[in-house]
N, C-alpha and C positions, 0 to 999 in steps of 0.2 A: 488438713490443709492449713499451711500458716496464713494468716491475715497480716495486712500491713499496717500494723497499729502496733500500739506499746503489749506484749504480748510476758512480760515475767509477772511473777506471783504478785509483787504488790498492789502492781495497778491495774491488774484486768479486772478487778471489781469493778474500781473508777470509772473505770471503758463502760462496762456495762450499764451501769446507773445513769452513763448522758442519756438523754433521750436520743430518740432512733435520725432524729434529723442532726442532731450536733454531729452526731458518730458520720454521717453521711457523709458533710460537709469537711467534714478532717481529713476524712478517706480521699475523698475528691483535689482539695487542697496539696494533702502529702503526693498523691500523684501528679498532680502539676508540677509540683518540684521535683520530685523524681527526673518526669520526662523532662525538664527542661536544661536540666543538668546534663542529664545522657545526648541530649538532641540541643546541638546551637542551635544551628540553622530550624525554624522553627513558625508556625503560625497559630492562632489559639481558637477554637472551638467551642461554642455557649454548651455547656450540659444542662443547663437548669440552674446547679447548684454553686457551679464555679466555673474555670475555665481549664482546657486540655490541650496541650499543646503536640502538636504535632509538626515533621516536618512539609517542608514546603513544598513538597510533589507527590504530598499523600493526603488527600480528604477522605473521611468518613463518613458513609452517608446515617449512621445510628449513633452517633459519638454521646448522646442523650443516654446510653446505656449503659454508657462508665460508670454513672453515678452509684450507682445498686453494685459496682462489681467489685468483689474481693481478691487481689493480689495472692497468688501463690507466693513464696519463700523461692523457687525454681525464675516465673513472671516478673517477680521483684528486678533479678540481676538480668531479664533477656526480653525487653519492653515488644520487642516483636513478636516473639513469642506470644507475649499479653495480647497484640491485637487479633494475630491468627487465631487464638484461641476463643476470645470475644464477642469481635464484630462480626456483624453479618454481610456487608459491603465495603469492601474499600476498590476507592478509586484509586489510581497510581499511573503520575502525567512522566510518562517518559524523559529520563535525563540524557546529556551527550554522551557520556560511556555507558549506558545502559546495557545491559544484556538480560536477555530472558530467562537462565539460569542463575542469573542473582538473583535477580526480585522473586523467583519460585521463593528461593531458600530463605531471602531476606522475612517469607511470611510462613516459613516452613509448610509449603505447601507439596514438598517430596520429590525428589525427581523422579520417578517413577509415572505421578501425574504428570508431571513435565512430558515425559517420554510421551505419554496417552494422548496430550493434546496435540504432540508436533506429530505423531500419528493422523492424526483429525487435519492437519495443516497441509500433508502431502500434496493435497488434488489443488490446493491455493496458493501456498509457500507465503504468505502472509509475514508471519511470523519471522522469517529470516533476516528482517531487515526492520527493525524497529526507528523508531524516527522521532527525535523532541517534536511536540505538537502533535504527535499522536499521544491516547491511555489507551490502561486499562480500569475492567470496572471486572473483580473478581466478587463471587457470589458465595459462601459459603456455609454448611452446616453449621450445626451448634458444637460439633465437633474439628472447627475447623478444616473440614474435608469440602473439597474445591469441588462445585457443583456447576458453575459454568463461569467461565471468560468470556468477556467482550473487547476486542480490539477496539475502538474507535480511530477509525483511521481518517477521516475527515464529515466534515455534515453531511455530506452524501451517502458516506458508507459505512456501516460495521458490519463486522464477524463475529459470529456467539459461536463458544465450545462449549458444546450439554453434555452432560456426563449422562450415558443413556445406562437402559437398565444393567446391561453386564458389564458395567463398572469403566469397558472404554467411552471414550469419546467421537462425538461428531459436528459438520461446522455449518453454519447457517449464514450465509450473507445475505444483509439488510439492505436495499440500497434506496434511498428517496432521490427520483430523481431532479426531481424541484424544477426554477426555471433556469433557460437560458437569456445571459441577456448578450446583443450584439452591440457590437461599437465599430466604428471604421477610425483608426491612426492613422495619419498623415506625418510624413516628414520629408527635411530635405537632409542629404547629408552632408555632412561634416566633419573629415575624417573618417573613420569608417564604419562600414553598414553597423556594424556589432555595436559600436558605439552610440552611432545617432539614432541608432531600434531601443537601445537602453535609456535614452534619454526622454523618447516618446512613452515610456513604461513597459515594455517588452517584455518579458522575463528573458531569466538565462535559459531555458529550455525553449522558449517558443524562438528565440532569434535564432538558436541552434538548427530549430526545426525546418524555421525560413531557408537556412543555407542550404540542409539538406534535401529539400525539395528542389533547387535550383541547381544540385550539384553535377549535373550531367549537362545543364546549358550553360554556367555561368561561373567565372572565378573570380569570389567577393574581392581577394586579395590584389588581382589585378585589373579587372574590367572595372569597377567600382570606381566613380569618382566622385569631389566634392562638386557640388550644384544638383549633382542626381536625386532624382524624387524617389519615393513608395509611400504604397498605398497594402494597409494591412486592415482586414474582417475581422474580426476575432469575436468567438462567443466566447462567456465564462459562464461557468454556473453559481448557480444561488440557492440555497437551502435556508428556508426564514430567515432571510435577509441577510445570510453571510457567507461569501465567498468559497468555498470548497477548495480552490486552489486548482483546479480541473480547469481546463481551457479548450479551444479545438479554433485550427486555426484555417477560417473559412475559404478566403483566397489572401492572395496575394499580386500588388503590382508591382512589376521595378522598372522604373524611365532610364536608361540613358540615352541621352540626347535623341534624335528619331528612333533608336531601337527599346521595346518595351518586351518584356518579359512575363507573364501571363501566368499563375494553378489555380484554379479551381478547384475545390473538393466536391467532388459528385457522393453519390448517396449511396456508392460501392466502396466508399472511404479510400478511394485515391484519386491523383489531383491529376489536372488534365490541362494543357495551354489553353487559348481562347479557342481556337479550332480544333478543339475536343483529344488531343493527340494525348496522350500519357506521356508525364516526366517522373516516372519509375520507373525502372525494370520488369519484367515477372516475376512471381514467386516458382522455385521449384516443389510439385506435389508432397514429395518424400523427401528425408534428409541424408539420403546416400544414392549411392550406384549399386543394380544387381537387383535381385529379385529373393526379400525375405519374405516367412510367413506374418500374415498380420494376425498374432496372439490374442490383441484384445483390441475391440473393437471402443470409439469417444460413445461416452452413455453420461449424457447429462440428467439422467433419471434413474440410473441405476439404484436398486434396493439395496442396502446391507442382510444377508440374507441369515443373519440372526435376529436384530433387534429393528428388521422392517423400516428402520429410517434409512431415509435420502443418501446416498453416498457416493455422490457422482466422478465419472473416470472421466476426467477433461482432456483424456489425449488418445493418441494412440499408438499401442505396440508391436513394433515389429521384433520376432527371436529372431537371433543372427549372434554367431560369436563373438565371443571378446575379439576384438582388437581391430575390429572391422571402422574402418575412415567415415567420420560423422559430418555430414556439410552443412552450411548455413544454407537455408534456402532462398533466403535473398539479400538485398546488400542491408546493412547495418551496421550498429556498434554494440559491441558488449557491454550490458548493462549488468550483469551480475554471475558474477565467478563461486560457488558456493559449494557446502560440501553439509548435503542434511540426512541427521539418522536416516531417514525412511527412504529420498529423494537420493540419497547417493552425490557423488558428482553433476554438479550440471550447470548448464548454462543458460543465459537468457539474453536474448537478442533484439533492441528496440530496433524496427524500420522504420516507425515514422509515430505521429501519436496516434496512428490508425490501430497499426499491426506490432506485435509483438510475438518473440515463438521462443521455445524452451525445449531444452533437449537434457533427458533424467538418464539417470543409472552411468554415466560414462566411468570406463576406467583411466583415461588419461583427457586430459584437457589442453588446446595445444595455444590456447586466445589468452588474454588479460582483459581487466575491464578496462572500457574506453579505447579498448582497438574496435579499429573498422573494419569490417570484414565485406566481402562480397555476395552474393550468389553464387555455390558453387563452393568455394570456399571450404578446405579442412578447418574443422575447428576443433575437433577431438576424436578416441577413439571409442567405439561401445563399450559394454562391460554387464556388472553384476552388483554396482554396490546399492548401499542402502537397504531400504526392505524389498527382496526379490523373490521371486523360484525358478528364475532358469535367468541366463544372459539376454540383452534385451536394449531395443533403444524404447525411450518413453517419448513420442514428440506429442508438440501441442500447440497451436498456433490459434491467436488475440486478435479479437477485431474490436476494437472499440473498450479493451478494459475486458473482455466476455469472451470465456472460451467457447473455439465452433469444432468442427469437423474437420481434420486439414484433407480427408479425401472427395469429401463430397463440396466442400462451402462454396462459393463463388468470390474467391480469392482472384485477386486482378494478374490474371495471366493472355492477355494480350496488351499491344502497344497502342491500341486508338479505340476508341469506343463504338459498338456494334450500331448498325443505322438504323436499326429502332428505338436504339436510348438516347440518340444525337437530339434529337430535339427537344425533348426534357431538359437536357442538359444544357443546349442554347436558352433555352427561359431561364434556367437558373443562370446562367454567365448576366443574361438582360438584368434581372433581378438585382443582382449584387453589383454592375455596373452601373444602376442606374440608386442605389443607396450610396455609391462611394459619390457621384453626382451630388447628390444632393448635399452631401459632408462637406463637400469643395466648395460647393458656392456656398453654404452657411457660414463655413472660414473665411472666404475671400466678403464676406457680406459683411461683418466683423471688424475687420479690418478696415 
């Protein structure tokens, strides 16, 4: 193996007779210029002995180990190479064109691995949708062979891919739930609801969420006017003192002039006026019409029945031929159009920041993202793609971020709330009524 030092007859004596730490310090040196040439964009790394410069969305967490390492002649001209073969941790912060089959390769880490872990990703779909401000933290042999992945997907949550013993892979989600903290927003508006909720701090997804909980009593675009109040709950959560980006929004008031507009979120995760009535829909049980076999049943404890680990089926399958009309179960927007080795065509449907549902394997797809669909609702046709053994729909329905049961769960399929949960659910209206209370006069106190 070549080294990257002066390497012809005359001077390799020379080389040898420095002492072992001069030799180190050159070594270290000539690689810094190496990388810094190959790599503008760039940040620089303590070894001990000098500094190592690497780009700006890759940290190392051993970079201390360059100093000892000798550059192959191959290493020299393919720096990545060098680290894949090297390090034993790199971190790697997601950029805006990022894709998951570059950074394999950018660390020669094989698409074949690749394949294993989006294997491992099927039952989450994680991975499909990469995002700046998430990493990864890749874990590696001395051989450069990928021994596990960590997504970090925010302080609340990761996902590890262990490379188990027969060489495939499996996925483990972390989740801390840390705390929630509540706040009450007030505002008056100004133009429009969208506008005067962004001005209050809102996000773009929770003002969204607001309209669509009112979307069946209220039209922002027309009813809406300036002088109109609301009053918005909102938890966020916090993991060591940093925001997760996770929110849940708890009720919601809208004034116009004597008429006021009322959700509640009760503890079945759908929202309910002040006299307890539901402003959702139902959900439909199944995502068709007709009577298929159910193939496989939701196992969120399922065994892998070679290597004994965890390998949970978070939905459930009905056989049924291709071509057979796939329905959205209740209203929504399509939140993601995709098409993955293992998962085949599919879709994913947010209702609210409650509920979420997914539908695997389709042959034809008939939605785009960002359309709204209903209950009821074609949205595609079954099929066979991705990793299958017979045609098949895969459904899967989210409560809360968490796959349940969609035939058994207690998914909100009636229009008012049964009269033994009504009163629970009056103390909670008191509860949060009487918090927004206390917000109003601390403002009007203020003032």
């Amino acid at each position: 193996m070549a080294k990257v030092s002066i390497q012809n007859s005359r001077s390799s004596n020379i080389w040898q007779q420095l002492p072992r730490f001069h030799r180190r310090l050159l070594s270290v040196l000539a690689l810094a210029l190496l990388v810094a040439l190959v790599w503008p964009n760039q940040q620089s790394l303590s070894t001990g002995q000098g500094q190592v410069y690497l780009p700006l969305n890759l940290m190392v967490s051993n970079a201390e180990q360059l100093s000892d390492t000798v550059m192959s002649e191959e290493e020299l001209f393919n720096p990545d190479l060098f680290l894949a073969n090297h390090l034993k941790t790199i971190h790697y912060y997601i950029n805006e064109n990022d894709t998951l089959g570059g950074i394999f390769d950018q660390f020669n880490l094989g698409q074949s691995t690749l394949q294993s872990v989006l294997a491992a990703d099927m039952e989450v779909l994680a991975l499909d949708i990469i995002r700046p401000g998430q990493h990864l933290i890749f874990s590696l042999n001395n051989q450069g062979q990928l021994q596990q992945m960590e997504l970090y997907v925010n302080a609340g949550e990761r996902i590890l891919y262990k490379r188990s013993s027969d060489d495939s892979f499996f996925f483990e989600e972390v989740i801390d739930p840390g705390s929630w903290l509540t706040e009450v927003i007030s505002g008056e508006i100004h133009g429009s609801f969208y506008q005067s909720a962004q001005r209050m701090g809102l996000t773009p997804k929770e003002r969204q969420q607001i309209q669509d909980i009112f979307r069946e009593q209220l039209n922002f675009s027309r009813q809406i006017q300036a002088g109109n109040r609301f009053e918005v709950v909102r938890s966020r959560q916090i993991v060591e003192g940093e925001f997760t980006g996770q929110s849940t929004i708890e009720a919601v008031r809208i004034h116009r002039n004597r008429i006021s507009h009322t959700a509640y979120l009760f503890e079945d995760g759908n929202y309910y006026n002040a006299e307890g009535e539901s402003l959702a829909r139902a959900f439909l049980r199944r995502p068709f019409n007709g009577n298929y076999r159910l193939s496989s049943h939701f196992n969120a404890a399922r065994l892998h029945p070679v290597t004994g680990v965890r390998a949970p089926h978070n939905g459930t399958d009905w056989a049924m031929p291709v071509g057979t009309p796939i329905l959205s179960t209740g209203d929504g927007v399509i939140s993601r159009v995709e098409n993955h080795p293992f998962a085949g065509l599919y879709i994913e449907i947010e209702h609210s920041a409650q509920y979420r549902t997914r539908y695997l394997h389709l042959s034809r797809i008939d939605v785009r993202r960002g359309q709204r669909v209903s209950r009821g609702e074609r949205i595609g046709l079954s099929g066979a793609t991705g990793r299958v053994s017979g045609p098949h729909i895969h459904y899967e329905f989210h409560v809360n971020g968490r796959p349940v049961n969609p035939v058994t769960a207690n998914i909100p399929m009636a229009t008012t709330l049964p009269r033994e949960q009504r009163t629970k659910f009056l103390q909670r209206v008191n509860e949060i009524d009487t918090l927004i209370g206390q917000r109003l006069a601390q403002l009007s106190s203020n003032d």
